[in-house]
N, C-alpha and C positions, 0 to 999 in steps of 0.2 A: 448628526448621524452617529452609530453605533461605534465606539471605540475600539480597537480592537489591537489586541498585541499577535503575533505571531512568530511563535519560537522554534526552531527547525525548518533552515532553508537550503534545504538538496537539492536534488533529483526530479521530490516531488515536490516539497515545499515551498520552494523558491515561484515555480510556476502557478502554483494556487496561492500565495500570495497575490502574483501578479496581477491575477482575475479580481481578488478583493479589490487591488487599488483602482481594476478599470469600472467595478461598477461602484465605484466613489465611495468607497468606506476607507475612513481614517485609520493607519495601518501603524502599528509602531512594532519594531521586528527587530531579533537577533538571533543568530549563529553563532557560533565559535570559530566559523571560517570568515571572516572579516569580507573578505570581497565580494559574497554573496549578500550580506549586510548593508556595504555598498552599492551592489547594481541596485538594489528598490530603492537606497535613499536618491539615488540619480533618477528615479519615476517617481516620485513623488513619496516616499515614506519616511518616515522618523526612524531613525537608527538610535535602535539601543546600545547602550554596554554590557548588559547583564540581562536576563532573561526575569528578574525581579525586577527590573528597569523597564523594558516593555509591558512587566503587566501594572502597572501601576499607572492605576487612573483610565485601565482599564476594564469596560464593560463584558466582554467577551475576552478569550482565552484561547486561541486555537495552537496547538505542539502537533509537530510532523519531526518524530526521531524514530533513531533505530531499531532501539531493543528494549524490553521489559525494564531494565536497570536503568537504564536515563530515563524512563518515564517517571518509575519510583523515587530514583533519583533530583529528578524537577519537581515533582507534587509533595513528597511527603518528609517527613519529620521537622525539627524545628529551624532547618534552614530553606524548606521547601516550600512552592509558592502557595499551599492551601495556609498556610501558617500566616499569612498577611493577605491574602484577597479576601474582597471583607463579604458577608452574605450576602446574596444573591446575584455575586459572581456566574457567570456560564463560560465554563471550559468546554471547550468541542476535543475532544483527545484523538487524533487522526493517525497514531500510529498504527501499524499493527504489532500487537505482543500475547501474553498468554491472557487468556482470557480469568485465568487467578487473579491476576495480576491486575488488571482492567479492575474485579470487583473488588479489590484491595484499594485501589485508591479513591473510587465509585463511594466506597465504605468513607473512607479519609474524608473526602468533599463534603457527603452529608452530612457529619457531624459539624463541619463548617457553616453548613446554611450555603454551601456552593451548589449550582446543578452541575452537572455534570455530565458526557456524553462519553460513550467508546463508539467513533468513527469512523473506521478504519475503512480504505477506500478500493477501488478497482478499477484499472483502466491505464494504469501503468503513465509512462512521463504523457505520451499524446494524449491521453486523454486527461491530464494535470493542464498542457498547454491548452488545448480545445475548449475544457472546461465542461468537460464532458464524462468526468467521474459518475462511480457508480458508487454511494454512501450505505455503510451497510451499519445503521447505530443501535446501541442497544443502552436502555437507560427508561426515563418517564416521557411519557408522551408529552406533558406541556414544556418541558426541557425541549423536544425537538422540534416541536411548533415556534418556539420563539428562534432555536436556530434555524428554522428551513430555511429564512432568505438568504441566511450568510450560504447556506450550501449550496442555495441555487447557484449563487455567482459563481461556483467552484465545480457542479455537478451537475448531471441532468438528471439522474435516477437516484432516489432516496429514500432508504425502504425502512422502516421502524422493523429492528428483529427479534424484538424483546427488551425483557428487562437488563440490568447491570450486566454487560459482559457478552452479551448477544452478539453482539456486532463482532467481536471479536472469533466467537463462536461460526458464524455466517462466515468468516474471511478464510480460516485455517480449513473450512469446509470447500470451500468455492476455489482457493489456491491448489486442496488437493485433488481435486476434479482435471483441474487446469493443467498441473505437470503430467497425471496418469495420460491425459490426453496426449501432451506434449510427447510425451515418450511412444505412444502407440503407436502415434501418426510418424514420429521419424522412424522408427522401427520399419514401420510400413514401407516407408519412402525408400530403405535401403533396402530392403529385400526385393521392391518392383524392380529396382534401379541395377541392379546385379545380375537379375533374372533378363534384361533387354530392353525393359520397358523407358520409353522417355518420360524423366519425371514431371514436367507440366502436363502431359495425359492423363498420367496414374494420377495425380491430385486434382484434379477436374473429373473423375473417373467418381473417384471414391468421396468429392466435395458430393455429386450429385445421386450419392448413392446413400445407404444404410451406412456407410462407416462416415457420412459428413458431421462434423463435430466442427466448433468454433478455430481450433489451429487451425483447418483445412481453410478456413472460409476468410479469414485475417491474419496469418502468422505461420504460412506455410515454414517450415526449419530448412527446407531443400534448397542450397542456394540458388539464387536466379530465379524462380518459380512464381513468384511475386518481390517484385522491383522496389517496393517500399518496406519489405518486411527486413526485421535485422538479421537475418539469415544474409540478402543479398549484399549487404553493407558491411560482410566482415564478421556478423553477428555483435555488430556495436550498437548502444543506445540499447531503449526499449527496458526492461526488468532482469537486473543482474541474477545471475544464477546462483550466488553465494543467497541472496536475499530468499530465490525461491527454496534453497535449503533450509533457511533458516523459518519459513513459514511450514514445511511440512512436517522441521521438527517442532513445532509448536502443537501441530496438529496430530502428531504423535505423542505428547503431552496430555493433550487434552482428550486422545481416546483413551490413555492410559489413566486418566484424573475419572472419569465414566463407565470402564471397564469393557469401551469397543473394540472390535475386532477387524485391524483397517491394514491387511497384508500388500494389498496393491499401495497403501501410500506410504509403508516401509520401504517396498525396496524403489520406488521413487527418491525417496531418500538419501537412500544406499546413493544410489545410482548420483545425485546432483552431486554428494559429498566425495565421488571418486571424483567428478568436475574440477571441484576444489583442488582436490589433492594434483589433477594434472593443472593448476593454475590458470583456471577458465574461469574462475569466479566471479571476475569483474565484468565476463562478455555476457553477453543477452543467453537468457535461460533456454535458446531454442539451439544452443551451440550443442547441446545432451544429442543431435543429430549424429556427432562426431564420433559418439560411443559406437557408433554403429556402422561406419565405414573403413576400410580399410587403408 
């Protein structure tokens, strides 16, 4: 079966490893945080030391990091891993970053004789655990035809979005929908909630109305209003807020790289980056509730 190294094990990574090793692919994996390294070799994985050390003798390529710069940082120059995977390598690249960036290294791999994928996913840790990611790639169609099985084992919806950098393209798009929402619907929530109204009404009001949007329907921000969502838990788990920051400054990047005009996902922006600054960064993105209660 398909060899497969996988470098970047988070949040999200560690879990979608997971799902490779249950639907039996040979898995060899590193981190820089050792104990994550550890829980897969105790499921059956190969622990690397280095992230050249995983890919070696590896068929397949999958990285789940954080930022544009450790992407670049892992693929490119002469200590980087396109410099020794030998052609017809296939990197699946799962992070999200700037979509420049993606075609920078998209660039690097071809002249390798690597294929190469920008992956980048949706569905936050549950749907990394479930394996019920949403794959958004952008790259050549037989590239993704040979990885579709590895995705299936990791996702259930997997959309080709284009060429080089697409995927990337689709993510910064799809994240800034997702916070405008985030912010509308707690905006909403505090002003019924002020005004008398109970707020499990008003969100079953407006789920089944014209203002029902995906927060309303899976991720109410209102504590207690839904018992599974990270609102009710503290606003722990689920998609850090510093992260949602840092995808809609991407996506302010990349209207600025186009010359779009994207005022709603500025002050979205604005708005996660005051988060930060009040040191909410590491709680679930649906805590931007808090801006709006007294």
């Amino acid at each position: 079966m398909t060899q497969i190294a996988f470098i970047g094990l988070g949040h999200m990574g560690l879990p979608m490893a997971r799902n490779l090793l249950k639907a039996g692919y040979p898995l060899k994996v590193f981190d820089l945080v050792r104990s994550a390294v550890d829980t897969l070799a105790g499921e059956g994985a190969v622990a690397a030391e280095s992230a050249a050390d995983a890919s070696d003798q590896a068929q397949v390529v999958i990285s789940m990091l954080p930022a544009s710069r450790h992407v670049e940082g892992l693929y490119l120059g002469e200590e980087g891993l396109l410099a020794r995977l030998p052609a017809g390598t296939l990197v699946i690249e799962c992070s999200t970053i700037a979509p420049e960036s993606a075609r920078k290294v998209h660039a690097a791999a071809r002249e390798r004789g690597v294929a190469l994928l920008d992956a980048p996913v949706s569905g936050g840790t549950a749907g990394a655990a479930a394996g019920t990611l949403t794959f958004m790639v952008g790259g050549e169609a037989q590239a993704l035809e040979k990885a579709r099985p590895i995705l299936t084992a990791m996702g259930r919806n997997i959309f080709h979005a284009g060429p080089d950098g697409a995927g990337q393209v689709a993510k910064v798009c799809n994240n800034q929908v997702l916070a405008v929402q985030m912010i509308a619907t707690a905006e909403a929530m505090a002003l019924g909630v002020a005004n008398g109204l109970e707020p499990a009404v008003l969100a079953e009001i407006m789920r089944q109305s014209s203002g029902g949007n995906w927060t309303l329907e899976k991720y109410n921000p209102w504590p207690g209003v839904m018992e599974s969502a990270p609102a009710s838990k503290g606003y722990s788990g689920g998609f850090m807020a510093e992260l949602m920051a840092k995808d809609l400054g991407l996506a302010q990047e990349t209207a600025s790289h186009s010359g779009n005009s994207t005022p709603m996902g500025a002050l979205a922006l604005q708005l996660y980056r005051l988060l930060l600054k009040q040191g909410k960064g590491k709680q679930d993105f649906s805590v931007v509730q808090q801006l709006f209660v007294e």
